[in-house]
PyMOL Python script that loads the backbone (N, CA, C, O; Angstrom):
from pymol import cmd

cmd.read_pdbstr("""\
ATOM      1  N   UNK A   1     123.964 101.603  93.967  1.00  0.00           N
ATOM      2  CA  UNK A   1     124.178 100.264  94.460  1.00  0.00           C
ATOM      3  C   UNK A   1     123.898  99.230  93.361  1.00  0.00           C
ATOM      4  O   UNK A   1     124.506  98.170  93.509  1.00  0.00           O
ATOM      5  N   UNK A   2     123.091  99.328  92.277  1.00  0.00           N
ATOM      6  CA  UNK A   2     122.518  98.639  91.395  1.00  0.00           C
ATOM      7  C   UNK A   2     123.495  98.899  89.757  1.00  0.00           C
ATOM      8  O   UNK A   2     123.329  98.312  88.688  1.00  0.00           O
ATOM      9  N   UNK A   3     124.364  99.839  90.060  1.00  0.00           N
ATOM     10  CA  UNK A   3     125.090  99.662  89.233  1.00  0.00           C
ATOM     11  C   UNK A   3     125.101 100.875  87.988  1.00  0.00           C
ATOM     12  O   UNK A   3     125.880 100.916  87.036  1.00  0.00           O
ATOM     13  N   UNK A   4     123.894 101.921  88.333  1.00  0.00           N
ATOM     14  CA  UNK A   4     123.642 103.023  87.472  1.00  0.00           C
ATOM     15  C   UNK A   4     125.014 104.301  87.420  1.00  0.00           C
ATOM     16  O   UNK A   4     125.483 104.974  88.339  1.00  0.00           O
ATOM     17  N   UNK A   5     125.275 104.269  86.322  1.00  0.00           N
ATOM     18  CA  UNK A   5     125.774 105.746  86.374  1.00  0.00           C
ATOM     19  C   UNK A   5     125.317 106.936  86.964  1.00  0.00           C
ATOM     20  O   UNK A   5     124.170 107.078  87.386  1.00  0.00           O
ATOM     21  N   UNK A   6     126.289 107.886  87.004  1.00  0.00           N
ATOM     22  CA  UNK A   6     125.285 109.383  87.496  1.00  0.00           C
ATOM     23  C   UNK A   6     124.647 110.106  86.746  1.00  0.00           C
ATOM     24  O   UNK A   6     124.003 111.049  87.206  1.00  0.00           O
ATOM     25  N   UNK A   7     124.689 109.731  84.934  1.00  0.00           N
ATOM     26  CA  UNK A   7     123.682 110.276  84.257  1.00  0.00           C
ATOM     27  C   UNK A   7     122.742 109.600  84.342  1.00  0.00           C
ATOM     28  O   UNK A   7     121.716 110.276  84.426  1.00  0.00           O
ATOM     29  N   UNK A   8     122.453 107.702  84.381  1.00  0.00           N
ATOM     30  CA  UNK A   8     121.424 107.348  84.334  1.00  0.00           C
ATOM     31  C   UNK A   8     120.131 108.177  85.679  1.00  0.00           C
ATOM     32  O   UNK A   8     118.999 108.620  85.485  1.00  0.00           O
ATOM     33  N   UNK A   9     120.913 108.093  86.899  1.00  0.00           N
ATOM     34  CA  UNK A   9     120.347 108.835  87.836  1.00  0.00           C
ATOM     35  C   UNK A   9     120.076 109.928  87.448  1.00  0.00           C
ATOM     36  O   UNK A   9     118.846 109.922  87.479  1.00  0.00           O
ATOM     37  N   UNK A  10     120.427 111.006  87.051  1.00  0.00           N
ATOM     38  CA  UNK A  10     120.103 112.039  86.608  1.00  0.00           C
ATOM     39  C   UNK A  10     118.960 112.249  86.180  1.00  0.00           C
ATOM     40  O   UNK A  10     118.378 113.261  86.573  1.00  0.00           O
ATOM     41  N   UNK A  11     118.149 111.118  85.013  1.00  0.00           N
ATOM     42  CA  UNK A  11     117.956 111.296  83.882  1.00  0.00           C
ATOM     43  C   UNK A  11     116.436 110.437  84.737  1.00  0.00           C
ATOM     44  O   UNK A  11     115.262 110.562  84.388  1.00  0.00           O
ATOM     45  N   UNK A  12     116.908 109.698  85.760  1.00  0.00           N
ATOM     46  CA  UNK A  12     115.545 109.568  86.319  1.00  0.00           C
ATOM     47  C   UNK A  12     114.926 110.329  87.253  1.00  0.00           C
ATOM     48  O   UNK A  12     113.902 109.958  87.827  1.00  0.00           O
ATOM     49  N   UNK A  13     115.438 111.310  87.440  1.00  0.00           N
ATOM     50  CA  UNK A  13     115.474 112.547  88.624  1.00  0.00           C
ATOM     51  C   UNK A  13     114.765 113.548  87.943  1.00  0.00           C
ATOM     52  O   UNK A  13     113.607 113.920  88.136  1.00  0.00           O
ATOM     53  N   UNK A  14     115.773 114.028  86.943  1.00  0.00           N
ATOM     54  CA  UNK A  14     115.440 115.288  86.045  1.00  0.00           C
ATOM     55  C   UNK A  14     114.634 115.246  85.011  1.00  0.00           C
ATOM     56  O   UNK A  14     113.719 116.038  84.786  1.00  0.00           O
ATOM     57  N   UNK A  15     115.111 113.864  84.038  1.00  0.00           N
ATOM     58  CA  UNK A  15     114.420 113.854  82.474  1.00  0.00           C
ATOM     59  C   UNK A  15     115.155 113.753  82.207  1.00  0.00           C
ATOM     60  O   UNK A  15     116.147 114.269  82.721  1.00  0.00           O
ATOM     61  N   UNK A  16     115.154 112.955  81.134  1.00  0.00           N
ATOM     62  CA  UNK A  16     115.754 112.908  79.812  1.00  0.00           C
ATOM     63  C   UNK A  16     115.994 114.573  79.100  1.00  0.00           C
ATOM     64  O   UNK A  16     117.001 115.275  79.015  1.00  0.00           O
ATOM     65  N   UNK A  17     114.601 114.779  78.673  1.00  0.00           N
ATOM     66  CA  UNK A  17     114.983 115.928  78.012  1.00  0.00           C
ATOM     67  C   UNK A  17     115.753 117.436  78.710  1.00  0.00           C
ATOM     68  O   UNK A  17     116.202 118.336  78.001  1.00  0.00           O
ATOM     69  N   UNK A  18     115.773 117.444  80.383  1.00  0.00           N
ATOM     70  CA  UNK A  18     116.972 118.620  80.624  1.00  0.00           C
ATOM     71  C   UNK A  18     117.822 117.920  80.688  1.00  0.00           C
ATOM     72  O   UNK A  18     118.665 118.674  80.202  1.00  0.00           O
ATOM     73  N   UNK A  19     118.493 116.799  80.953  1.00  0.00           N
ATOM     74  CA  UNK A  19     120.178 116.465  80.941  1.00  0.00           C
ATOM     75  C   UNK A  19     120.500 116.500  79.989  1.00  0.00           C
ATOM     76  O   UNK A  19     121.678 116.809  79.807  1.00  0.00           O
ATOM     77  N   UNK A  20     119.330 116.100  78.429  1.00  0.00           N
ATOM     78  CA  UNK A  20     120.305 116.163  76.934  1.00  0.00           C
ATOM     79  C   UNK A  20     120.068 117.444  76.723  1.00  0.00           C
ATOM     80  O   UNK A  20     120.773 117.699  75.746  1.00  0.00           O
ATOM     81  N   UNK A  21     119.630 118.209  76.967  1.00  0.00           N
ATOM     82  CA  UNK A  21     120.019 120.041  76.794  1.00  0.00           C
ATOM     83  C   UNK A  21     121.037 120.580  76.939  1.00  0.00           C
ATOM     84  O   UNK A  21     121.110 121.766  76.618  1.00  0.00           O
ATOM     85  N   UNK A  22     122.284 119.842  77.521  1.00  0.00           N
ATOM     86  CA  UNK A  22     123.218 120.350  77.899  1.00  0.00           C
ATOM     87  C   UNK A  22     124.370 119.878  78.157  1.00  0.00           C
ATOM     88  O   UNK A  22     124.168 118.968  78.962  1.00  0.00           O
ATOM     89  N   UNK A  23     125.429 119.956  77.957  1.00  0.00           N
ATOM     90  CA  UNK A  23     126.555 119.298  77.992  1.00  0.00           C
ATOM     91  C   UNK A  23     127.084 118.853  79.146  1.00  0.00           C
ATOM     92  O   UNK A  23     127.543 119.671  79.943  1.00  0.00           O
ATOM     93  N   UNK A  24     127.111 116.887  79.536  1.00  0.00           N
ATOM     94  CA  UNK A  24     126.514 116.139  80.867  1.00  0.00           C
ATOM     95  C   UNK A  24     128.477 116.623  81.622  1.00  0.00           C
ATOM     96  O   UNK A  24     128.656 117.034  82.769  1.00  0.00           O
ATOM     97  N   UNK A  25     129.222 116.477  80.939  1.00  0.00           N
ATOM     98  CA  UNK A  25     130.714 116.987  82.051  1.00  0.00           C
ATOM     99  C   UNK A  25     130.732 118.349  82.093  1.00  0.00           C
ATOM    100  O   UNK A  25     131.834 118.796  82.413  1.00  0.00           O
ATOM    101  N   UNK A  26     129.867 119.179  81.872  1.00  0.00           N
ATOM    102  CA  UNK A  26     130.046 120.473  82.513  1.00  0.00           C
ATOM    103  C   UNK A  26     128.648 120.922  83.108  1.00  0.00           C
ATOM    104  O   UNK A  26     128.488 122.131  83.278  1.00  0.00           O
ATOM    105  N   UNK A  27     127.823 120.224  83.375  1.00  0.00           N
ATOM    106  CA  UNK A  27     126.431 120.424  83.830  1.00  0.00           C
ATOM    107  C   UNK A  27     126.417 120.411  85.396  1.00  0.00           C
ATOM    108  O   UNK A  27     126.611 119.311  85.913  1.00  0.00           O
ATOM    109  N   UNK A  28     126.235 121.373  86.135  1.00  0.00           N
ATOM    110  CA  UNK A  28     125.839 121.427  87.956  1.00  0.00           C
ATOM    111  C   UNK A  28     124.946 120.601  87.964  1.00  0.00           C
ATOM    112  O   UNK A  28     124.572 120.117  89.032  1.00  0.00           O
ATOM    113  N   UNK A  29     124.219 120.133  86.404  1.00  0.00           N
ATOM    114  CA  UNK A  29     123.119 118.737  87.042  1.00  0.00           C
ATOM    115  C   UNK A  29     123.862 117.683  87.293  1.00  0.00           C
ATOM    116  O   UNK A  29     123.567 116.739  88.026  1.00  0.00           O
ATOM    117  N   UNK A  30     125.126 117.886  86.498  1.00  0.00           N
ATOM    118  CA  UNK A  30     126.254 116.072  87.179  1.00  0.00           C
ATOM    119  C   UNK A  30     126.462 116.755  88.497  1.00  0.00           C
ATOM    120  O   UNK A  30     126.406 115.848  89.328  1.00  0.00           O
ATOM    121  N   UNK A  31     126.685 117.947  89.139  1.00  0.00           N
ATOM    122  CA  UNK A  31     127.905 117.838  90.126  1.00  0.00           C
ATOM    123  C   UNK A  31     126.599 117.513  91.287  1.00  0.00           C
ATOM    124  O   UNK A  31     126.758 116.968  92.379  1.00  0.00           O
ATOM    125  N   UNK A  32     125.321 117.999  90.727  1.00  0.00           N
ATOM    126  CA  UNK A  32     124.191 118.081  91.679  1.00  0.00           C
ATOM    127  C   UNK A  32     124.045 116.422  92.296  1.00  0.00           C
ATOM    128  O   UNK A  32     124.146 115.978  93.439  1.00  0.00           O
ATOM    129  N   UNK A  33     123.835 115.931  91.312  1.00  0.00           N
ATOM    130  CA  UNK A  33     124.085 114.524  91.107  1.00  0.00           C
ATOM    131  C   UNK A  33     125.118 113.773  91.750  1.00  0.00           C
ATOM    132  O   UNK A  33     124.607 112.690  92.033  1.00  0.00           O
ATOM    133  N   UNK A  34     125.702 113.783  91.934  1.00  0.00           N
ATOM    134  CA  UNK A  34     127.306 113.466  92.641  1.00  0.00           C
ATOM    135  C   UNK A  34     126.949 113.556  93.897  1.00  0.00           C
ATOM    136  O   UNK A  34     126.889 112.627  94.702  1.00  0.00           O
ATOM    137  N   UNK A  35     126.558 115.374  94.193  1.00  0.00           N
ATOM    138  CA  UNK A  35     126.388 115.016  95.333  1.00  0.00           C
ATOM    139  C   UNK A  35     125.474 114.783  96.234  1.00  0.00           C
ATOM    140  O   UNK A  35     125.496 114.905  97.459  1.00  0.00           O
ATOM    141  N   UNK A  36     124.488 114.357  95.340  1.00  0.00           N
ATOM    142  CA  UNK A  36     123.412 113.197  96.403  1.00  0.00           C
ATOM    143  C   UNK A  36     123.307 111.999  96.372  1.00  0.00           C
ATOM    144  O   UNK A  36     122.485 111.357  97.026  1.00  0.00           O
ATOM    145  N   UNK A  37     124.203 111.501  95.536  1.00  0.00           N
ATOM    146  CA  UNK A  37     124.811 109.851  95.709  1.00  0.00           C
ATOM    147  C   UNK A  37     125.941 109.752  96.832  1.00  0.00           C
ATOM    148  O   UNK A  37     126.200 108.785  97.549  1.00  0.00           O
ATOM    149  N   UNK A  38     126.475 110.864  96.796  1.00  0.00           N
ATOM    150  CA  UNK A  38     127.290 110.977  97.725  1.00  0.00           C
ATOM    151  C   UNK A  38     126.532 110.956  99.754  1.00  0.00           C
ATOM    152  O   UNK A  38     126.719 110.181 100.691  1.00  0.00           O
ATOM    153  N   UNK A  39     125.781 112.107  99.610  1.00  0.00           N
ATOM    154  CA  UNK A  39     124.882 112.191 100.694  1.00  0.00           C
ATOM    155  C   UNK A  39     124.219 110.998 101.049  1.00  0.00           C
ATOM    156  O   UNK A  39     124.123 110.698 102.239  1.00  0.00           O
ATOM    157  N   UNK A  40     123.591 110.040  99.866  1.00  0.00           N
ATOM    158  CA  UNK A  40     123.161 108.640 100.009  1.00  0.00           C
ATOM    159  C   UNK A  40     123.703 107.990 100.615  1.00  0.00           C
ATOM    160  O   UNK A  40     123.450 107.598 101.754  1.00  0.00           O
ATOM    161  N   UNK A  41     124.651 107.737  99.867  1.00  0.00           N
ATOM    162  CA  UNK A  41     125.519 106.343 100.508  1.00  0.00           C
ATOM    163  C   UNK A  41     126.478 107.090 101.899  1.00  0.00           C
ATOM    164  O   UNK A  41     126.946 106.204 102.615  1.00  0.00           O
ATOM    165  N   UNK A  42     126.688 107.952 102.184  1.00  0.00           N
ATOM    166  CA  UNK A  42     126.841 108.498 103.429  1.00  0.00           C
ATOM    167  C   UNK A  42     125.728 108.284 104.469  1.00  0.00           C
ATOM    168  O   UNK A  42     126.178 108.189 105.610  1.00  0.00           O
ATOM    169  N   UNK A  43     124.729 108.208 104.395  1.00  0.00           N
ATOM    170  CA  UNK A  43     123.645 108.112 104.934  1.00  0.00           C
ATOM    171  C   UNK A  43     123.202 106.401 104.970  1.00  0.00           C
ATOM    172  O   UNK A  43     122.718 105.859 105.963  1.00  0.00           O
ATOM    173  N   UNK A  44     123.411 105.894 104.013  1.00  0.00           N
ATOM    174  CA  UNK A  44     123.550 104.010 104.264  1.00  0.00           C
ATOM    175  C   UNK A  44     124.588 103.683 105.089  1.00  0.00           C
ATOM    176  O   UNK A  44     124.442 102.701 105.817  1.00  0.00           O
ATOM    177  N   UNK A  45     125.853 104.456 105.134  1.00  0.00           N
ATOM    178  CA  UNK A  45     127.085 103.978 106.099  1.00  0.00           C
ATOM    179  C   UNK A  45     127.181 104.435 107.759  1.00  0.00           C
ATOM    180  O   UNK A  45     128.085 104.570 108.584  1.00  0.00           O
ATOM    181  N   UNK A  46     125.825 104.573 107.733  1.00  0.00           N
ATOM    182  CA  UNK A  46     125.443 105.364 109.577  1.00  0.00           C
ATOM    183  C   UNK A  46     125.714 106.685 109.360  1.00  0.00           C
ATOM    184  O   UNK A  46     126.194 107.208 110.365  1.00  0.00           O
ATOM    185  N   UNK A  47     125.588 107.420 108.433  1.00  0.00           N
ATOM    186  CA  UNK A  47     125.882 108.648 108.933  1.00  0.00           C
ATOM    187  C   UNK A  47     124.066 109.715 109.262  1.00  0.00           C
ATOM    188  O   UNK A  47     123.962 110.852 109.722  1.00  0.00           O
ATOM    189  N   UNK A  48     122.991 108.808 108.824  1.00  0.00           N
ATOM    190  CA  UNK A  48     121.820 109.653 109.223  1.00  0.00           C
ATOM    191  C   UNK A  48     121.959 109.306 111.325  1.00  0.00           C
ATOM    192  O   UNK A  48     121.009 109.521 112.077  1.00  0.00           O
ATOM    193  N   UNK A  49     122.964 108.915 111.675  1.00  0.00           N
ATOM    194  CA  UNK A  49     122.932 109.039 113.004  1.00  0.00           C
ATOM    195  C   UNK A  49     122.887 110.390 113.275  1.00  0.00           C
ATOM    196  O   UNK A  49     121.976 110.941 113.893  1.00  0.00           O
ATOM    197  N   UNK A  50     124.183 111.103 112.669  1.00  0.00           N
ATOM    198  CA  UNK A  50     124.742 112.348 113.192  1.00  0.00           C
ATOM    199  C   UNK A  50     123.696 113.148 113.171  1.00  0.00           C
ATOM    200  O   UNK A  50     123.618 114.044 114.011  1.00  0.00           O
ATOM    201  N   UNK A  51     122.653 112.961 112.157  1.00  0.00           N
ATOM    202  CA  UNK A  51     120.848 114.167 112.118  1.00  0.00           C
ATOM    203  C   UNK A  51     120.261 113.618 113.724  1.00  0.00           C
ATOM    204  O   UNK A  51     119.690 114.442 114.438  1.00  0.00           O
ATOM    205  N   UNK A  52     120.401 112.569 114.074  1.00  0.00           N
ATOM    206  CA  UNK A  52     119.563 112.285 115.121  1.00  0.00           C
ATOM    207  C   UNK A  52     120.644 112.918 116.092  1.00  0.00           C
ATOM    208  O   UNK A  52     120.248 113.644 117.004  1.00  0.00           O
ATOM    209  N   UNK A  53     121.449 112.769 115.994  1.00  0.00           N
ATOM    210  CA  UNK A  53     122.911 113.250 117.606  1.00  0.00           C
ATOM    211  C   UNK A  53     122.252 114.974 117.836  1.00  0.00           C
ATOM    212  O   UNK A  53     121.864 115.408 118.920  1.00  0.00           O
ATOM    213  N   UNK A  54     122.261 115.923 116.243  1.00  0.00           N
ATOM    214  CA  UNK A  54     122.118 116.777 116.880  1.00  0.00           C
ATOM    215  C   UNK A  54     121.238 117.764 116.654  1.00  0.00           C
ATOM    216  O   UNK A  54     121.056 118.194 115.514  1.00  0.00           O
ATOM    217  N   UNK A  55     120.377 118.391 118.069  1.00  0.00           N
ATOM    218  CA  UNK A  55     119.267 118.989 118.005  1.00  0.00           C
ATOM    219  C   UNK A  55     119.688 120.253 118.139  1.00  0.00           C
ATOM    220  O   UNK A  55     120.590 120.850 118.726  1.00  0.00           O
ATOM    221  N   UNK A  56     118.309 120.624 117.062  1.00  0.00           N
ATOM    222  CA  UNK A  56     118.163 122.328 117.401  1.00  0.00           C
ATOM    223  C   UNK A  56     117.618 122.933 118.549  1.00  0.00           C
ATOM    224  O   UNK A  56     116.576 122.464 119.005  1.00  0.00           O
ATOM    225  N   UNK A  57     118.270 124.106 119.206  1.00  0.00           N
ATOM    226  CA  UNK A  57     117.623 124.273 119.839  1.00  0.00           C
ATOM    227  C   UNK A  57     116.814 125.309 119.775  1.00  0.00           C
ATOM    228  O   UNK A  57     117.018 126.026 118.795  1.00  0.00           O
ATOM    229  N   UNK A  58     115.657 125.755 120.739  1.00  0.00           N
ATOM    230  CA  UNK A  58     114.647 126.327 120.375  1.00  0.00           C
ATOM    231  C   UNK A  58     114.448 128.356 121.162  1.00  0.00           C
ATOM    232  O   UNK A  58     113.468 129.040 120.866  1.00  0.00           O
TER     233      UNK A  58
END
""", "prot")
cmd.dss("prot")
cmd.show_as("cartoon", "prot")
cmd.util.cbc("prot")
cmd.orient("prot")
């Protein structure tokens, strides 16, 4: 929302030193990355409703 890339995120998640270990467009740490910005902002647009809609049952 503030305007960061998905390495800057990364890089405050992981470190600096594992994202530069490794080459950032072929790294599962970008795709990892992706997709919890993704899950985020899914979750800002109402979607943590759907966790409350449905229960486990026991």
């Amino acid at each position: 929302m503030n305007g960061a890339s998905y390495r800057e995120i990364a890089i405050a998640i992981y470190g600096e030193p594992r994202i530069s270990a490794e080459s950032w467009k072929t790294s599962p740490l970008r795709a990892s990355v992706i997709g919890l910005v993704k899950g985020g902002l899914d979750a800002i647009n109402g979607g943590y409703l759907n966790m409350l809609r449905h229960r486990r049952r026991s």
